[in-house]
PyMOL commands that place a pseudoatom at each C-alpha (Angstrom):
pseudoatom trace, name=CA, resn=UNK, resi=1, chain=A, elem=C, hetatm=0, pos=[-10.754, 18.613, 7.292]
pseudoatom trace, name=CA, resn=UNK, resi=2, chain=A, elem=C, hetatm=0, pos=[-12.719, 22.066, 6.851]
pseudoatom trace, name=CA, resn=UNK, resi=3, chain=A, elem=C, hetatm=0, pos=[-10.719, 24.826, 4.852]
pseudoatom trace, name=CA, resn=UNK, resi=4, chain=A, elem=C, hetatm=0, pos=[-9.902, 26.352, 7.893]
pseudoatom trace, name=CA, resn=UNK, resi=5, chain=A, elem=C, hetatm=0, pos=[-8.181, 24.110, 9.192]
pseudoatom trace, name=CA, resn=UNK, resi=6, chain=A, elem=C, hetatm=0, pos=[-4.536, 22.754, 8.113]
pseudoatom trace, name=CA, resn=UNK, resi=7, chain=A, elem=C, hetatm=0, pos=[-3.104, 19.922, 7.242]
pseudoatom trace, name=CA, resn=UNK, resi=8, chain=A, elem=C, hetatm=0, pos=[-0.259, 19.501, 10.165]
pseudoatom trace, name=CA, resn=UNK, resi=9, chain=A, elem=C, hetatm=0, pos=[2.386, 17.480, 7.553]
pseudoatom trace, name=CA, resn=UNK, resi=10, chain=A, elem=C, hetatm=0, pos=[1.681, 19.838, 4.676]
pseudoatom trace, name=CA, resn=UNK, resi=11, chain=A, elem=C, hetatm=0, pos=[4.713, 21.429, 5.352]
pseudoatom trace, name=CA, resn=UNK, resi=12, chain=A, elem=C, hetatm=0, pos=[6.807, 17.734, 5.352]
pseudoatom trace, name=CA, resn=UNK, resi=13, chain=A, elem=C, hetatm=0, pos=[8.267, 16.578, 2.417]
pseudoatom trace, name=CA, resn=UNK, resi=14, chain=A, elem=C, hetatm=0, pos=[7.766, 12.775, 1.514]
pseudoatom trace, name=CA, resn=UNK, resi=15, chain=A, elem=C, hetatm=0, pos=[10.543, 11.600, 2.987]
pseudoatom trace, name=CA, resn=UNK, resi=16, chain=A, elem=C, hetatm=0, pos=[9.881, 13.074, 6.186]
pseudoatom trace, name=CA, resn=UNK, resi=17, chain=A, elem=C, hetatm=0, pos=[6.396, 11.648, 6.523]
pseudoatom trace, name=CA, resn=UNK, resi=18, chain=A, elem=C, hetatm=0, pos=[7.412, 8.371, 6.259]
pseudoatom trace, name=CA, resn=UNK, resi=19, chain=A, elem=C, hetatm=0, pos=[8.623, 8.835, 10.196]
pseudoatom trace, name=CA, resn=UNK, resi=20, chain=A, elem=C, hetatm=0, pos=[4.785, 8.911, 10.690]
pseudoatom trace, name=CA, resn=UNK, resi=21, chain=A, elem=C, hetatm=0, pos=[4.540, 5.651, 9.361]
pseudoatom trace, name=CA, resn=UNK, resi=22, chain=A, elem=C, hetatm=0, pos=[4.509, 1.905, 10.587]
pseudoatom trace, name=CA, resn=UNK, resi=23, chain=A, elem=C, hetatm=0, pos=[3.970, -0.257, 7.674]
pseudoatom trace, name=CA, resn=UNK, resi=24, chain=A, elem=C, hetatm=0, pos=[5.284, 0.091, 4.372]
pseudoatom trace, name=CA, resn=UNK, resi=25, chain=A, elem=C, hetatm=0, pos=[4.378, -0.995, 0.784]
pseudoatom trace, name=CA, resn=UNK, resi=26, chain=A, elem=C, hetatm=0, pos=[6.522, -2.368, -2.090]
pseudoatom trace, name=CA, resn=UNK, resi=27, chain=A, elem=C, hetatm=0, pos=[6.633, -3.954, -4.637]
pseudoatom trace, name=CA, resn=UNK, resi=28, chain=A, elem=C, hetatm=0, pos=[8.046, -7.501, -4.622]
pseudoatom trace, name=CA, resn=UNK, resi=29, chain=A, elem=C, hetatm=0, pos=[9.844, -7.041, -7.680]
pseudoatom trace, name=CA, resn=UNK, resi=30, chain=A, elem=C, hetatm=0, pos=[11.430, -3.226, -6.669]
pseudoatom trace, name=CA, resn=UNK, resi=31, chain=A, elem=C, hetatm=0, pos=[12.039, -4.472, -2.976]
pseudoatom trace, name=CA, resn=UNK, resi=32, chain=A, elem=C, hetatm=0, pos=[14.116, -0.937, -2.756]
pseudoatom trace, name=CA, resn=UNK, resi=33, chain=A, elem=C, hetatm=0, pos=[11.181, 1.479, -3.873]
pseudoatom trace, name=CA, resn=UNK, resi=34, chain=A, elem=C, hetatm=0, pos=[8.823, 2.106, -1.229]
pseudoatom trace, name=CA, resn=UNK, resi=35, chain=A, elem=C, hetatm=0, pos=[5.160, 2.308, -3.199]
pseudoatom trace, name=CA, resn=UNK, resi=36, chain=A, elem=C, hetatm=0, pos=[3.686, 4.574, 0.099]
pseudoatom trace, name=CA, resn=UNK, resi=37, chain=A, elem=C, hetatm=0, pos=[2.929, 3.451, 3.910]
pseudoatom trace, name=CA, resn=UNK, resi=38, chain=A, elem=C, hetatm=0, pos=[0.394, 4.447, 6.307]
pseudoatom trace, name=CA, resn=UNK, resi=39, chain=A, elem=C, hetatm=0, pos=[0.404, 4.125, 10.556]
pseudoatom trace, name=CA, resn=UNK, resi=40, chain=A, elem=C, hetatm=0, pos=[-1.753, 0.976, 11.440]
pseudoatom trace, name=CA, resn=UNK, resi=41, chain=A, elem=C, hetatm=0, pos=[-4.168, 1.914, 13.803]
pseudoatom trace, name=CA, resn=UNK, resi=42, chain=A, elem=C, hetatm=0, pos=[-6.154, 0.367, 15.892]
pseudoatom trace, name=CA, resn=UNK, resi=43, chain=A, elem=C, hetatm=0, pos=[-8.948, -2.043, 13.924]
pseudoatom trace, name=CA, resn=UNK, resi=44, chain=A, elem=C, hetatm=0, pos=[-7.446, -1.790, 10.769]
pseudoatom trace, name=CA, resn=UNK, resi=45, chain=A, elem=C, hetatm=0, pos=[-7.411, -5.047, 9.403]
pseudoatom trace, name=CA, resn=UNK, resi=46, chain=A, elem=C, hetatm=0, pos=[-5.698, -7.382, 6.683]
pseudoatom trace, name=CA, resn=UNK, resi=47, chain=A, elem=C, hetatm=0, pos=[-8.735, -7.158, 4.693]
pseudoatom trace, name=CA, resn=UNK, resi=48, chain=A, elem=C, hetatm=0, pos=[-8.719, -3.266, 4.881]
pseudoatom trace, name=CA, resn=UNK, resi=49, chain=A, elem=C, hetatm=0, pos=[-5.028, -3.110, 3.609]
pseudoatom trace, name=CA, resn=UNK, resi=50, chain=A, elem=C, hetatm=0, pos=[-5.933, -5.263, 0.461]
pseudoatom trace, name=CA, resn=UNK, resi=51, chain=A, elem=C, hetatm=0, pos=[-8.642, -2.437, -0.103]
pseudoatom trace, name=CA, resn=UNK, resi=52, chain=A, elem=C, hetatm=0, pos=[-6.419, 0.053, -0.229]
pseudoatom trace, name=CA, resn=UNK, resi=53, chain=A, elem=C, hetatm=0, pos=[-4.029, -1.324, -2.202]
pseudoatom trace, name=CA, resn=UNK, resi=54, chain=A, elem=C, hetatm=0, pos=[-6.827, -2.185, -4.979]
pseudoatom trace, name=CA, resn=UNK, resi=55, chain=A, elem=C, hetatm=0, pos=[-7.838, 1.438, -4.592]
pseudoatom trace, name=CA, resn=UNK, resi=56, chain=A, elem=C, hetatm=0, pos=[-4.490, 2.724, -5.492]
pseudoatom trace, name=CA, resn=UNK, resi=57, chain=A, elem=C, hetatm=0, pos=[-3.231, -0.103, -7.910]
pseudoatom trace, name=CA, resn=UNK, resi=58, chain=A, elem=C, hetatm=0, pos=[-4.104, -0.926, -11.637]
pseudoatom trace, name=CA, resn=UNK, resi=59, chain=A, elem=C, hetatm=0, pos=[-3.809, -4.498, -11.718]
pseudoatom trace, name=CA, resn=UNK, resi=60, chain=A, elem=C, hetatm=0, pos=[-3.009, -6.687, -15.035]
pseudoatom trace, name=CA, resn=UNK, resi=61, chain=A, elem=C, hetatm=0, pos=[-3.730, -10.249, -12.702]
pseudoatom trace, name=CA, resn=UNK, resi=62, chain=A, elem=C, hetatm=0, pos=[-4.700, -11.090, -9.466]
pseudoatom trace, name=CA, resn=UNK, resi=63, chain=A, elem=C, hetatm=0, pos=[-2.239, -10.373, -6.210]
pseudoatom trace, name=CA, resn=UNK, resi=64, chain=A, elem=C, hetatm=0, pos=[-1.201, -11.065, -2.962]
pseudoatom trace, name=CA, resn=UNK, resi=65, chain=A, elem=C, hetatm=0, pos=[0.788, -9.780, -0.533]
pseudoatom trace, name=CA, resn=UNK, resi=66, chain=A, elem=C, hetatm=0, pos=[3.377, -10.948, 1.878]
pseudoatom trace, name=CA, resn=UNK, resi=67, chain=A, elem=C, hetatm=0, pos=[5.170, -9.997, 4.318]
pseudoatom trace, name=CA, resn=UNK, resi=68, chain=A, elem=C, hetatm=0, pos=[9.152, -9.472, 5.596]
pseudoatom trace, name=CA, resn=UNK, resi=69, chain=A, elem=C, hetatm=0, pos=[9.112, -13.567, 5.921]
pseudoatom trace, name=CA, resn=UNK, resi=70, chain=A, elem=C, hetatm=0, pos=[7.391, -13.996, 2.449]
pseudoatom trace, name=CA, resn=UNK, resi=71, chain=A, elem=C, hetatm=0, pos=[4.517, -15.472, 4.440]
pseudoatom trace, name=CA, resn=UNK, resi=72, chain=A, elem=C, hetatm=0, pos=[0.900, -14.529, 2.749]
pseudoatom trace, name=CA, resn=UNK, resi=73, chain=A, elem=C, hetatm=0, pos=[-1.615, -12.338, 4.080]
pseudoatom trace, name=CA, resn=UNK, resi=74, chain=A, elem=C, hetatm=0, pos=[-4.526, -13.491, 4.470]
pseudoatom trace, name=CA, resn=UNK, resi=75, chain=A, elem=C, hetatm=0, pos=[-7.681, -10.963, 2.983]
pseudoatom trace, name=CA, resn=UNK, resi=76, chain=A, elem=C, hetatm=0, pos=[-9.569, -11.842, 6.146]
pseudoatom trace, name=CA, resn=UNK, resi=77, chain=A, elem=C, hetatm=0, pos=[-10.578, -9.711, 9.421]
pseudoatom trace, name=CA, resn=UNK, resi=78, chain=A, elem=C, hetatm=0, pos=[-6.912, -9.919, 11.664]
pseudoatom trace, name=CA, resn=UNK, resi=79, chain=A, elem=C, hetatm=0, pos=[-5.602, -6.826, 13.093]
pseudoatom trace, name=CA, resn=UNK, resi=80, chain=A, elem=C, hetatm=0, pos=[-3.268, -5.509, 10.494]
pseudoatom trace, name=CA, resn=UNK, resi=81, chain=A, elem=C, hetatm=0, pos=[0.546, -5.300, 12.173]
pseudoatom trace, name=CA, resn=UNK, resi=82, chain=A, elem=C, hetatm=0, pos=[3.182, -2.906, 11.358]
pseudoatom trace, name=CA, resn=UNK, resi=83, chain=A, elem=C, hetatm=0, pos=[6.088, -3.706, 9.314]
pseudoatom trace, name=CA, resn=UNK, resi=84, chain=A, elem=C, hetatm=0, pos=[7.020, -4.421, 5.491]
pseudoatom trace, name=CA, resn=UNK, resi=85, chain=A, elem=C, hetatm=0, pos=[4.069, -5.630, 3.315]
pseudoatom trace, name=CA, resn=UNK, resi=86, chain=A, elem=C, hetatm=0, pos=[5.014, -6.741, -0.418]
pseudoatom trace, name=CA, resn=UNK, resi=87, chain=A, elem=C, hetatm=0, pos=[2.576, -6.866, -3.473]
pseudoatom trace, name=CA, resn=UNK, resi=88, chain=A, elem=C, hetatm=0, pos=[2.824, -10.370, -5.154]
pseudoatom trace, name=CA, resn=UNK, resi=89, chain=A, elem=C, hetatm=0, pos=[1.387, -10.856, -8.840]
pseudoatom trace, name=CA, resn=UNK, resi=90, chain=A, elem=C, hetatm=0, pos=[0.310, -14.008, -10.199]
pseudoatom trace, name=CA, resn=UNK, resi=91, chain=A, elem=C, hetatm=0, pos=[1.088, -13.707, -14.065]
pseudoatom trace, name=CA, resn=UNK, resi=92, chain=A, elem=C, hetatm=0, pos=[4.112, -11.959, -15.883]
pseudoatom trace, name=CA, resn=UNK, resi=93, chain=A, elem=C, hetatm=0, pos=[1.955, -8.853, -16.493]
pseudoatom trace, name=CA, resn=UNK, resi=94, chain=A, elem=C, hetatm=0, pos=[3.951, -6.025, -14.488]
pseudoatom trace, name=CA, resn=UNK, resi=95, chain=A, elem=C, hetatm=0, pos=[2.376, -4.384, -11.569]
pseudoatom trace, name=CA, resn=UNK, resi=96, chain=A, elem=C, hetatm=0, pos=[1.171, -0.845, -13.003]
pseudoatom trace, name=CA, resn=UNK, resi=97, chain=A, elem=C, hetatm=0, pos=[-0.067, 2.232, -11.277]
pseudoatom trace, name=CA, resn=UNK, resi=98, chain=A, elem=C, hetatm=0, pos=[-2.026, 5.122, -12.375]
pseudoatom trace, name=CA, resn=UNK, resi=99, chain=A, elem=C, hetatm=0, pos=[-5.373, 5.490, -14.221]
pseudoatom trace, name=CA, resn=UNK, resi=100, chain=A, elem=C, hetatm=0, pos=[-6.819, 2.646, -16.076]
pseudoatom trace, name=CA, resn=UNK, resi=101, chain=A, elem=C, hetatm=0, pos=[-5.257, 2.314, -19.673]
pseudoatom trace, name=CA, resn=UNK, resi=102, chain=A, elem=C, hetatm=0, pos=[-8.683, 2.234, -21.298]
pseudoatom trace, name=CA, resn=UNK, resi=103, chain=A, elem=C, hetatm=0, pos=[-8.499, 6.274, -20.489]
pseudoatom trace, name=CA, resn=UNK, resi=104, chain=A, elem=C, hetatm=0, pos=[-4.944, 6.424, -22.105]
pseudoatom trace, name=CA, resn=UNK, resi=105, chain=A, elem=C, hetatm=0, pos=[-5.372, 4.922, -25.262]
for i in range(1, 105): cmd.bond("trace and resi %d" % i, "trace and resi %d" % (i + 1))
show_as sticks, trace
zoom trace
């Protein structure tokens, strides 16, 4: 986007957004908190969605995510398809968001 030009949803607040979305992101142990969404276009992938969420998540163990019928998602090249994704941890470290802690401490 060049300075000139502007962003169409600037003016939405969060909530309204979300009508622009098709899938949606929680966590599995906050099932009522949605964690952000995006619209699934065409060619996005499973694989793709686990990038993002590595971009955007600090992780204490390795994840997974599932979907509405707690079936996994695979990190491989299928179309990504709309709906409810959940992010699954493996250990009893919570899932925590933000910079790393190293920069905290």
């Amino acid at each position: 986007m060049t300075p000139t030009e502007e962003d169409p949803l600037a003016h939405l607040s969060p909530s309204d957004r979300s009508a622009y979305r098709n899938l949606f992101l929680y966590n599995s142990a906050d099932r009522d908190t949605v964690l952000g969404g995006l619209w699934v276009a065409e060619g996005v992938t499973n694989n793709n969605l686990y990038s993002m969420v590595e971009i955007l998540c600090v992780f204490t163990d390795d994840f997974n995510l599932r979907d509405d019928n707690e079936r996994l998602v695979g990190r491989d090249e299928q179309p990504l398809q709309p709906g409810n994704y959940y992010i699954v941890t493996t250990g009893r470290s919570p899932l925590r968001f933000g910079h790393n802690s190293a920069h905290s401490k």
